[in-house]
N, C-alpha and C positions, 0 to 999 in steps of 0.2 A: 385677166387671165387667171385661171384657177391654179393652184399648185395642190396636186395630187399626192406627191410624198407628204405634204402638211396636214392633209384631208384624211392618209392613211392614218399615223401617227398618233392625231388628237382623238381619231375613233379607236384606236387601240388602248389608247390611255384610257378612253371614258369606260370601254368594258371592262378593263383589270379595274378602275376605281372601283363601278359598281359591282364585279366579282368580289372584291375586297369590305365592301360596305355589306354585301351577303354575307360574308363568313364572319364577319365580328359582330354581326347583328344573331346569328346561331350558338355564335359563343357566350353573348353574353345571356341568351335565354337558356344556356346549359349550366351558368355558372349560377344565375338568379334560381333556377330550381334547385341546385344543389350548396346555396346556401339556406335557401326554405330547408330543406333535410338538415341541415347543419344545424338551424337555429333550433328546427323542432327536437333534433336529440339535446342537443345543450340545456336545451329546458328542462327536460326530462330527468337528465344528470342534474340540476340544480336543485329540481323538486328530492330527489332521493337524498341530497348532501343535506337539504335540512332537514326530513325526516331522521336522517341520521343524526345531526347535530341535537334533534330533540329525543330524541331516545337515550341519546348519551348526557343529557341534564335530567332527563325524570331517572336515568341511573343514577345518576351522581347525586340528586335529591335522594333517592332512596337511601345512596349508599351513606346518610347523613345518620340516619336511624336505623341504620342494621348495616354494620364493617364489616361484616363476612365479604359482600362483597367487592369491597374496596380490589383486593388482589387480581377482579375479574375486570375490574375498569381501569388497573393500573395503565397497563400498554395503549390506552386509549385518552390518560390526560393529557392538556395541551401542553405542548412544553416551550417554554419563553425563547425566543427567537437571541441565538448566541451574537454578540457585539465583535465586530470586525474590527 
């Protein structure tokens, strides 16, 4: 004998499961593009922090042989990380 409440039941679970395996399967292809965007700006900011890091040593070279400068690179030497 068939039971019909059990037959409801199990097919109602199957389609929330795979309603469920649809929406984290959309989620993760929103979150996987929008760490591609994430990584590509990070990059981008990293390439500029070392342009920056090198511009501020070929100052700092400079400012070896001509101290005029010095005053214009002050606010930009690194300063030693204070002991807690």
């Amino acid at each position: 004998m068939k039971c019909e409440t059990l037959n409801t039941i199990l097919t109602f679970l199957l389609g929330v499961c795979a309603l469920l395996g649809v929406i984290f399967a959309l989620r993760t292809v929103f979150h996987t593009r929008e760490l591609r965007t994430l990584q590509a700006q990070m990059l981008n900011c990293q390439i500029n922090v070392n342009r920056l890091n090198l511009t501020l040593n070929a100052a700092a070279q400079y400012g070896k042989t001509h101290p005029d400068i010095d005053r214009i690179l002050q606010p930009f030497e690194a300063k030693p990380a204070a002991a807690r």
